[in-house]
C-alpha positions as CSV (number, residue, x, y, z in Angstrom):
1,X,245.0,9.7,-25.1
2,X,242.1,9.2,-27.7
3,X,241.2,6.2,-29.7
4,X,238.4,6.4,-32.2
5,X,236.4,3.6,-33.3
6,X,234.8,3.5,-36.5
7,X,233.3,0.7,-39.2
8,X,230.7,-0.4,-37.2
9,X,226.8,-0.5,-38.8
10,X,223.8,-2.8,-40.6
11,X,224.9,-6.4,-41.3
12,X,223.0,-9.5,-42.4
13,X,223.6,-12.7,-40.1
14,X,226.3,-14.4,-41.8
15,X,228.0,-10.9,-43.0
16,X,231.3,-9.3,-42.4
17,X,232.3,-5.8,-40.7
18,X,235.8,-4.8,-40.2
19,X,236.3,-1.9,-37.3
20,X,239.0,0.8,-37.0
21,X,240.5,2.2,-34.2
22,X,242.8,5.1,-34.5
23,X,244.9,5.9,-31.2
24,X,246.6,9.0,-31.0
25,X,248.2,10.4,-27.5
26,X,250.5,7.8,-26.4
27,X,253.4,5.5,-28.1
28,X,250.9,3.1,-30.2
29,X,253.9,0.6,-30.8
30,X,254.7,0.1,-26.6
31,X,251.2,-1.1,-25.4
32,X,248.6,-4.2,-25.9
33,X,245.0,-2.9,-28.0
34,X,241.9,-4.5,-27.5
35,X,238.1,-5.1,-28.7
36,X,235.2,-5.3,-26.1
37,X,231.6,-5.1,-26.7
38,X,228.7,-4.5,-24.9
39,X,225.6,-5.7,-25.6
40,X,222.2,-3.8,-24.4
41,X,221.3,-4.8,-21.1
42,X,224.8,-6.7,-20.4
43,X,228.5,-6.1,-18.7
44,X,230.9,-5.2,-21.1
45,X,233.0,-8.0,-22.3
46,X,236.8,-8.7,-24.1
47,X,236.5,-9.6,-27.1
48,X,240.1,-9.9,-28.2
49,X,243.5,-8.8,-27.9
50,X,246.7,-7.9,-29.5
51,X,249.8,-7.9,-28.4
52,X,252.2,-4.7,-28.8
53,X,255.0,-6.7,-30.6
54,X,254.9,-10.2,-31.8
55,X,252.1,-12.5,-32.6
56,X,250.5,-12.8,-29.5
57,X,246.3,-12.5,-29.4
58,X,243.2,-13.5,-27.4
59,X,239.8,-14.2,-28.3
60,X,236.9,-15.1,-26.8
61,X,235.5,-18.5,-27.5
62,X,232.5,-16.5,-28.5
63,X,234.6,-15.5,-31.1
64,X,237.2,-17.5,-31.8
65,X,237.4,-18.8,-35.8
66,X,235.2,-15.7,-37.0
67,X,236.8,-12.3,-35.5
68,X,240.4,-11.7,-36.3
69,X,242.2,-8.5,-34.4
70,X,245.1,-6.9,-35.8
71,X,247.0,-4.0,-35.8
72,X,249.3,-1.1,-38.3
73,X,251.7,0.3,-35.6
74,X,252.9,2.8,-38.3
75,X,249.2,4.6,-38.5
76,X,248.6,3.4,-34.8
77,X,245.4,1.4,-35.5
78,X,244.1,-1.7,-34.5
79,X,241.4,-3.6,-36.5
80,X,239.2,-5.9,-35.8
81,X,238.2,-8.4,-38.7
82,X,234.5,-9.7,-38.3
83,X,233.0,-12.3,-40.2
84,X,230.3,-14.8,-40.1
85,X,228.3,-12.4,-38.1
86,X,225.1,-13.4,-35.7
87,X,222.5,-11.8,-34.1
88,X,224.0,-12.0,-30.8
89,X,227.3,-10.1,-32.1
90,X,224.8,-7.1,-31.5
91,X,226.9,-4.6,-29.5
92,X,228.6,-1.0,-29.2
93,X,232.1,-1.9,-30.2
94,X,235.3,-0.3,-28.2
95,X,238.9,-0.8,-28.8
96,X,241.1,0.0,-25.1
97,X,244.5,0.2,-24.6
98,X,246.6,-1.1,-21.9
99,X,248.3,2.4,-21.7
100,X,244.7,4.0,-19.7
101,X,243.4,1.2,-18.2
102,X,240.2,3.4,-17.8
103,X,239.9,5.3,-21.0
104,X,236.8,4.5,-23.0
105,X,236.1,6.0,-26.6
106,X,232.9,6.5,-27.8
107,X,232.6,3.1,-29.5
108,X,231.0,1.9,-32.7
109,X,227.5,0.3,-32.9
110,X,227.0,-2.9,-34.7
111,X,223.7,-4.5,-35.7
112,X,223.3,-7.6,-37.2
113,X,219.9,-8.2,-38.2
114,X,218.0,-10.2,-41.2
């Protein structure tokens, strides 16, 4: 399994980001993605999730109304929509499937900073 997480960088408070991940190794279509993020100096968190079929998704209440997760089973990606940043969004970004429980990619860092 891989997944790859990109997007991430500089944004102003306020701002919008929108991450990739692109999974390859496994049968995207069968298994739940998710965001987490961790921040420096805290545990690793969800941040939301996406069903494999149907409508079904999580969020945070952190998140809730600002960060929208989706997904493009025919390029086996999952996104993650991010708007009406804040400071305290600060965190390396990783997308996780339910297919290896304990695979991490390398993640994506995001900044948001005036």
């Amino acid at each position: 399994v891989q997944l790859v997480e990109s997007g991430g960088g500089l944004a102003q408070p306020g701002g919008s980001l929108r991450l990739s991940c692109a999974a390859s190794g496994f049968t995207f279509s069968r298994y739940a993605m998710s965001w987490y993020r961790q921040a420096p100096g805290k545990e690793r968190e969800l941040v939301a999730t996406r069903a494999s079929t149907g409508g079904y998704t999580y969020y945070a209440d952190s998140v809730k109304g600002r960060f929208t997760i989706s997904r493009d089973n025919t390029k086996k990606s999952v996104y993650l929509q991010m708007n009406s940043l804040k400071p305290e969004d600060t965190a390396v970004y990783y997308c996780k499937t339910t297919y290896a429980p304990d695979y991490w990619g390398q993640g994506t860092q995001v900044t948001v900073s005036s």
